[in-house]
KOLMAR-844958 format. One line per field, with one value per residue (C-alpha): residue number from 0; x, y, z; residue in three letters. Coordinates in steps of 0.05 Angstrom, whole numbers, plus 5000, padded with zeros to 4 digits. Layout:
N
pos [NUM  ...]
c1 [X  ...]
c2 [Y  ...]
c3 [Z  ...]
code [ALA  ...]
END
This chain:
395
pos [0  1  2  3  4  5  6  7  8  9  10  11  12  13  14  15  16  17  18  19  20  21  22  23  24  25  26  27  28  29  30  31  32  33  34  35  36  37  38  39  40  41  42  43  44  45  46  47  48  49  50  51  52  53  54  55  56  57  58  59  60  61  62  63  64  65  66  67  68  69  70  71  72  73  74  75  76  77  78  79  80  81  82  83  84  85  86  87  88  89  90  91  92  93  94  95  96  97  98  99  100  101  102  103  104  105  106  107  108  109  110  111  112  113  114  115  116  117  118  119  120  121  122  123  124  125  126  127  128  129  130  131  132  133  134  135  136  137  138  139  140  141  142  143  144  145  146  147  148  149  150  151  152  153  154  155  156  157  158  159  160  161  162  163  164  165  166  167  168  169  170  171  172  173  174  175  176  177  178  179  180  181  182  183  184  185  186  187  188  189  190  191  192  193  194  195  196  197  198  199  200  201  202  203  204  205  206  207  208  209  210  211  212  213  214  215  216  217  218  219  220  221  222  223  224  225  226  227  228  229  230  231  232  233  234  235  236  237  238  239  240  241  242  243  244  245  246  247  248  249  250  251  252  253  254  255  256  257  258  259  260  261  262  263  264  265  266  267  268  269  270  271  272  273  274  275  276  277  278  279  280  281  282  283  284  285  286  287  288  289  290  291  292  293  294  295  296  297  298  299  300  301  302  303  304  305  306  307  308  309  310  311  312  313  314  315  316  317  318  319  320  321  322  323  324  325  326  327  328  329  330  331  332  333  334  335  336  337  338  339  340  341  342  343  344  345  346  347  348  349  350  351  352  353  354  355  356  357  358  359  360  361  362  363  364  365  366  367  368  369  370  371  372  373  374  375  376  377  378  379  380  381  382  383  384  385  386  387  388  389  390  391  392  393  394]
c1 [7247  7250  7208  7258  7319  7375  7366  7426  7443  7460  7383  7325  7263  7298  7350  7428  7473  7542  7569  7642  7708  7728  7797  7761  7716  7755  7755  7687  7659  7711  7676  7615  7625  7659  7618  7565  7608  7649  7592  7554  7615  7612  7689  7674  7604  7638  7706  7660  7606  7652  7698  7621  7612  7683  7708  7647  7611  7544  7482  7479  7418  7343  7327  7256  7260  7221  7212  7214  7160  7115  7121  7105  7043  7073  7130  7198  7264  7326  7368  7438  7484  7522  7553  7581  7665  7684  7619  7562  7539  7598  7641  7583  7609  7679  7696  7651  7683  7753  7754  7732  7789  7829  7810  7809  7887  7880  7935  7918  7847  7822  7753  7710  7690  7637  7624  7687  7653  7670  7731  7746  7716  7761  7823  7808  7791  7863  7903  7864  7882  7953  7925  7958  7891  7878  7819  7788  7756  7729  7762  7695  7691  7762  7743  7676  7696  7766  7768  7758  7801  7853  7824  7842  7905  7927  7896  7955  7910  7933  7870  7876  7839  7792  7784  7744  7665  7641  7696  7639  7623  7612  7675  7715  7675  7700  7772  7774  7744  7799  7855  7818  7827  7903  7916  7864  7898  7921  7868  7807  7751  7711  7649  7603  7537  7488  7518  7565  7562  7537  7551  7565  7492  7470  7540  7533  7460  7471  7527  7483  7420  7444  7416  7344  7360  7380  7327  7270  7299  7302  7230  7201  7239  7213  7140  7132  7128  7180  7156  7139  7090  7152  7214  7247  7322  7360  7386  7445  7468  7427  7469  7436  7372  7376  7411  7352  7300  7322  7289  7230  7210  7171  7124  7072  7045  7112  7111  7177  7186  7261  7282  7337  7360  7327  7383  7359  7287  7273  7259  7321  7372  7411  7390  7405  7339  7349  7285  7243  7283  7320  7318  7337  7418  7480  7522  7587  7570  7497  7432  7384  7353  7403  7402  7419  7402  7367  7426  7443  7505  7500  7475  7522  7479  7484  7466  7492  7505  7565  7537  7477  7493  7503  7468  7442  7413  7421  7385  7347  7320  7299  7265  7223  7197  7176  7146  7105  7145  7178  7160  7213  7205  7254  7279  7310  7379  7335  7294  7348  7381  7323  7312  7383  7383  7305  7342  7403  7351  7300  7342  7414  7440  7468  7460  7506  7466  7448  7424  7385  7344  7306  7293  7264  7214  7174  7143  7111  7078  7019  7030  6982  6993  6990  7047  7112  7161  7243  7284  7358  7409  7453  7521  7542  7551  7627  7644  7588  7604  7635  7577  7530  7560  7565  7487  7479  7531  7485  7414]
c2 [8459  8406  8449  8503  8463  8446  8389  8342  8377  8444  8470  8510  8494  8521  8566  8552  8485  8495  8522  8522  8520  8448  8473  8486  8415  8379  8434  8450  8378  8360  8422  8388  8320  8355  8407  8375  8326  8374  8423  8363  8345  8357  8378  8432  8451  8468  8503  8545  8565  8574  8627  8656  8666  8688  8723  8752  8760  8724  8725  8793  8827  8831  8903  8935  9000  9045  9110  9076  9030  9096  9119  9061  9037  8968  8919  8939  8899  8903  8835  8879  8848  8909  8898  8839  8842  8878  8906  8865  8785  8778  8742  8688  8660  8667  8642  8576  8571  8593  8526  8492  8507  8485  8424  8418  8433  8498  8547  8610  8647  8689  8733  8783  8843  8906  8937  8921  8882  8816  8832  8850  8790  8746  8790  8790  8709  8697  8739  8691  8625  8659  8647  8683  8726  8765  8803  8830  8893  8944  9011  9044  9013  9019  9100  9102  9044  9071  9053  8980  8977  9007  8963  8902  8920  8929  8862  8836  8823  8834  8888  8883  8935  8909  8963  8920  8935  8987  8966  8944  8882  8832  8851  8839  8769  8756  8768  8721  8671  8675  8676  8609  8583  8602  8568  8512  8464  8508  8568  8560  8616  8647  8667  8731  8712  8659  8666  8623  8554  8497  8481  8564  8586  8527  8529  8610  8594  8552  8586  8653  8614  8634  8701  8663  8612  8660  8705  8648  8634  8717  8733  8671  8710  8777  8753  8690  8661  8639  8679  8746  8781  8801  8781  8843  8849  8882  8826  8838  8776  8759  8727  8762  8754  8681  8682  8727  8682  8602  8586  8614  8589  8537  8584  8616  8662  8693  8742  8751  8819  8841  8901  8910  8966  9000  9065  9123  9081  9020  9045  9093  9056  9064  9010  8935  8917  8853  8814  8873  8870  8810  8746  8670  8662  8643  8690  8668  8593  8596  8598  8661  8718  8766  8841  8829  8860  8823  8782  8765  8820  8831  8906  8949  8956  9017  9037  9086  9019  8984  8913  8916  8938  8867  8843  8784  8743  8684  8630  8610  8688  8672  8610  8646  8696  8655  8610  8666  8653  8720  8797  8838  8916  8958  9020  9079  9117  9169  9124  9088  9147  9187  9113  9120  9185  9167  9111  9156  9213  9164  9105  9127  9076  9093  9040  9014  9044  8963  8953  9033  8989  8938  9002  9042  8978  9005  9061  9022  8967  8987  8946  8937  8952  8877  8863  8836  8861  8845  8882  8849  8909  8873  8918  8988  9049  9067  9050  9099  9163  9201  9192  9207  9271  9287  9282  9323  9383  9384  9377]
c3 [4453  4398  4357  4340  4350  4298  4258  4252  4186  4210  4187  4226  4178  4107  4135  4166  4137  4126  4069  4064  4023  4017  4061  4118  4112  4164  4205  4215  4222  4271  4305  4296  4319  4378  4412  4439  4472  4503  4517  4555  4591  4671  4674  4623  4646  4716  4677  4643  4712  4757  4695  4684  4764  4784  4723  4687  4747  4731  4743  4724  4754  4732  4746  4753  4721  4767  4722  4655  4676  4697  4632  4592  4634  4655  4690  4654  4677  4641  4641  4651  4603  4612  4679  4653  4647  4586  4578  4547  4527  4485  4540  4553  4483  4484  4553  4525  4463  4488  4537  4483  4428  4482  4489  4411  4425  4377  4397  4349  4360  4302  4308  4270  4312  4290  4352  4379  4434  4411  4396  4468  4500  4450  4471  4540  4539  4502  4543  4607  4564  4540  4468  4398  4387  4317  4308  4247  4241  4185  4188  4188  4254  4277  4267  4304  4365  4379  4454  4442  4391  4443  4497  4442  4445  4511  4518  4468  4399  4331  4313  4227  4197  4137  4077  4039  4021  4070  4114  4165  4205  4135  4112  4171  4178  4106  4114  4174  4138  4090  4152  4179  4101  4105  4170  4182  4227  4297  4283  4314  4294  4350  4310  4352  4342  4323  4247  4204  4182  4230  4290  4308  4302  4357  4387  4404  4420  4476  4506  4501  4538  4608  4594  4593  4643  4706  4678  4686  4761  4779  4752  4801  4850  4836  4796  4830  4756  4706  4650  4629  4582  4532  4521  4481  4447  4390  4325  4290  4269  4342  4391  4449  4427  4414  4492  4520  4478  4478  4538  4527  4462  4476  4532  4477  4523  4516  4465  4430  4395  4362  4344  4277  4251  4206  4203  4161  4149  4119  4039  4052  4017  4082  4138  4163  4168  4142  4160  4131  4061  4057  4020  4014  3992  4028  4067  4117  4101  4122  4086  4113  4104  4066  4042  3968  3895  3838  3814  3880  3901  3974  3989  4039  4101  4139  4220  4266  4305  4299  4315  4279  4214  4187  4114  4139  4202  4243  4216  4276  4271  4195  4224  4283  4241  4186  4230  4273  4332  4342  4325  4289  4287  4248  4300  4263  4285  4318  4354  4388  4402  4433  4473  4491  4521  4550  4591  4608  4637  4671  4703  4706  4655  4590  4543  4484  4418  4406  4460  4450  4390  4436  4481  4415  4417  4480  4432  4382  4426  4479  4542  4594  4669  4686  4626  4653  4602  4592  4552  4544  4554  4517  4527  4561  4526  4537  4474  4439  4481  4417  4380  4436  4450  4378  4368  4438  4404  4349  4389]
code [UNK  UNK  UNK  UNK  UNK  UNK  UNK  UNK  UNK  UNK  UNK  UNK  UNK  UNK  UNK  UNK  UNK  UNK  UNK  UNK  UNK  UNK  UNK  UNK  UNK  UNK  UNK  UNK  UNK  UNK  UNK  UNK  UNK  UNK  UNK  UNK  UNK  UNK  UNK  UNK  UNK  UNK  UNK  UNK  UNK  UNK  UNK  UNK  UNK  UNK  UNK  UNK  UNK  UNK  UNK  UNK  UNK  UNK  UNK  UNK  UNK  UNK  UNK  UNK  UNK  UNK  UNK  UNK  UNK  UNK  UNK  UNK  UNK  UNK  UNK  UNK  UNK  UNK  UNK  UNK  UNK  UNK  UNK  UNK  UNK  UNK  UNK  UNK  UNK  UNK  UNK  UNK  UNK  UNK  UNK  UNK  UNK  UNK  UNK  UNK  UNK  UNK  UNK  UNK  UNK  UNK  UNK  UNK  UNK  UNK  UNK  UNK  UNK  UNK  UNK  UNK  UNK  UNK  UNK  UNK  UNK  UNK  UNK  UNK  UNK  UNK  UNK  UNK  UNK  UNK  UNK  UNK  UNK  UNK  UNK  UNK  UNK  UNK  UNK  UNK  UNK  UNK  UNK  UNK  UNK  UNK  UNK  UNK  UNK  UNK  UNK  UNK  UNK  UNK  UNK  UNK  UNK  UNK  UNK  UNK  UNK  UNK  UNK  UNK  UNK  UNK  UNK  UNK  UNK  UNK  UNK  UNK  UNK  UNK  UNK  UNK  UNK  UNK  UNK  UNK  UNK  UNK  UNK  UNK  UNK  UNK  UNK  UNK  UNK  UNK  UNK  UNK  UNK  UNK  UNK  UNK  UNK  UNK  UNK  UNK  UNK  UNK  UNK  UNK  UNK  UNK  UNK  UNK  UNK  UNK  UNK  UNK  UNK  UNK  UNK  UNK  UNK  UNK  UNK  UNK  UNK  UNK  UNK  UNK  UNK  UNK  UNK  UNK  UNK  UNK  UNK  UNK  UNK  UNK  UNK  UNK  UNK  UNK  UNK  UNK  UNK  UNK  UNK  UNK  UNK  UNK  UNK  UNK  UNK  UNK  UNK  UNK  UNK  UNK  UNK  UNK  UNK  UNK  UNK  UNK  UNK  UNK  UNK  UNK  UNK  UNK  UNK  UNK  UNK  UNK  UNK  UNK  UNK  UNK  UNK  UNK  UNK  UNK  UNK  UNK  UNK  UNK  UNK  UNK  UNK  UNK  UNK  UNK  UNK  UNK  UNK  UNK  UNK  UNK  UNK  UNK  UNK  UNK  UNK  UNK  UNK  UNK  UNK  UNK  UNK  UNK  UNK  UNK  UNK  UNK  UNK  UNK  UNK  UNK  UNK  UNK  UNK  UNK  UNK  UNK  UNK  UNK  UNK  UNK  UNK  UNK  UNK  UNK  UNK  UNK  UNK  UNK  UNK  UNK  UNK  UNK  UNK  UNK  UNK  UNK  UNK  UNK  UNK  UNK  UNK  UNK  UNK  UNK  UNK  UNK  UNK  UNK  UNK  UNK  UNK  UNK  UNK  UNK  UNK  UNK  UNK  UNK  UNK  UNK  UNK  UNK  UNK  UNK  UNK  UNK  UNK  UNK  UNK  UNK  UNK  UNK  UNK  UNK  UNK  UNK  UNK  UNK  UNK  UNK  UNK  UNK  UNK  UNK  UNK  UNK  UNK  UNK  UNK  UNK  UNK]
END
């Protein structure tokens, strides 16, 4: 996979680095020289398989959809994230990088959360580890993801409400920046997704790649052949698409097609499609692909989801798309939700409205019958219940 790995700088072709206040310096190269050690090391790798086996309850299953794949003409399984503990990928990461504060001897955990999902998985990992957990999050969020914020704290986290900006993901990113500035030397920041200044973007990568991996061993199972037609998820900042993708980038007969958000349409003024409209600056310490105006002021994003409405994008994202290697396809709040409710009637699952984007893929692509498709159902929709019985009051 040499081709799209990091370099030893932190950069995918043009896009990640590390971009930091000089406070946190020490901090995030001790991170750097670290991780791989203690990621490589057999104590840790066993730590972390047997927590991912016993506590998350890994593999989680490849499912052929039966009715879903009738409609759409071909091979449809859904890589179920979702029956995951606490509800979706999140926990692949903080389990990994939970074991590995510890080791770092950190004693305080801070996080950002939008969808609240992250900020579960980091509650629920602390509580496990008997870690001090704070979690950031936008009140916008806090309003429209109340049961995770509840879950948060029956867990025992500090939830802080951010009422900066749109009071959103970015702005509950930024304040814990500025937390991890305050307290550098026993906070360790568990960063969500493939986003932040190097090592996180590889870091969250590689502890997200077990998605791929079991999914490569299930599909010889069920396809007698590693790899499929499509690999298809939803990218926020794109933590489970980087998971659901990373071993599979280097296969070019595997077609790699991500789906942002796009919210009320891309020229709306009100979306996160971020690889549609965004360009080069620095955002959270890394160089990508951001939403910003002329002079460089980073535009509020908007999406009915709460994880995907982020102004910028993993770098490793930036660097597949500019190099050709992946497909990204803006899916409005009406498409995921008529996906969501598609997947509700046909197979019995209701989806998280993230994870509702990748399904909104399956109507703008034509499939043949042959085509193996996977879709990564990246989280459960608990947590989105008000708002999907809002939209069916008003249908």
């Amino acid at each position: 996979m040499k081709k799209f790995n990091v370099d030893s700088n932190g950069f995918y072709g043009e896009f990640g680095g590390a971009y930091i206040p000089e406070i946190l310096y020490d901090n995030v190269e001790k991170l750097k020289d670290a991780y791989l050690k203690i990621l490589d090391d057999p104590a840790f790798q066993k730590e972390y398989h047997d927590l991912l086996r016993d506590y998350v309850g890994r593999p989680s299953p490849l499912y052929l959809t039966r009715r879903l794949s009738e409609k759409y003409g071909c091979k449809i399984y859904l890589k179920r994230e979702d029956l995951n503990h606490t509800g979706a990928h999140k926990i692949n990461n903080t389990i990994g990088q939970i074991l590995l504060a510890r080791r770092m001897g950190k004693t305080r955990i801070i996080a950002e959360t939008g969808a609240g999902q992250h900020g579960v998985a980091t509650a629920t990992v602390c509580a496990l580890m008997d870690m001090e957990c704070i979690v950031y999050m936008g009140e916008t969020d806090i309003k429209r993801q109340h049961l995770n914020v509840q879950k948060m704290e029956m867990l025992g986290a500090k939830v802080v409400p951010v009422t900066s900006g749109n009071m959103t993901l970015k702005d509950a990113t930024n304040e814990a920046i500025r937390d991890w500035c305050c307290n550098p030397s026993d906070t360790y920041y568990i960063i969500g997704s493939v986003v932040g200044p190097h090592p996180y973007p590889d870091m969250v990568a590689r502890l997200q790649a077990v998605i791929s991996e079991e999914t490569r061993k299930q599909l010889k199972e069920k396809e007698g052949r590693e790899t499929p037609d499509y690999v298809i998820a939803c990218v926020g900042g794109g933590s489970n698409a980087a998971g659901m993708t990373y071993h599979f980038l280097d296969d070019e007969d595997v077609k790699i097609v991500l789906a942002e958000a796009a919210g009320k349409g891309i020229d709306s003024g009100e979306s996160a499609a971020t690889i549609q409209l965004g360009r080069l600056g620095i955002i959270h310490g890394s160089k990508t692909l951001i939403m910003q105006t002329e002079d460089g002021q980073i535009e509020e994003p908007y999406s009915i989801s709460a994880g995907l409405d982020y102004p910028g994008i993993g770098p490793i994202h930036a660097y597949l798309v500019k190099t050709g290697r992946s497909e990204v396809l803006s899916v409005t709040d009406d498409e995921a939700i008529k996906s969501a409710f598609e997947l509700t009637k046909l197979e019995g699952i209701i989806p998280a409205i993230e994870s509702a984007h990748a399904l909104g893929v399956l109507d703008k692509k034509k499939f043949n019958p042959e085509d193996v498709v996977v879709i990564c159902l990246s989280g459960r929709g608990d947590k989105d219940m008000e708002t999907y019985i809002d939209i069916r009051k008003s249908l």
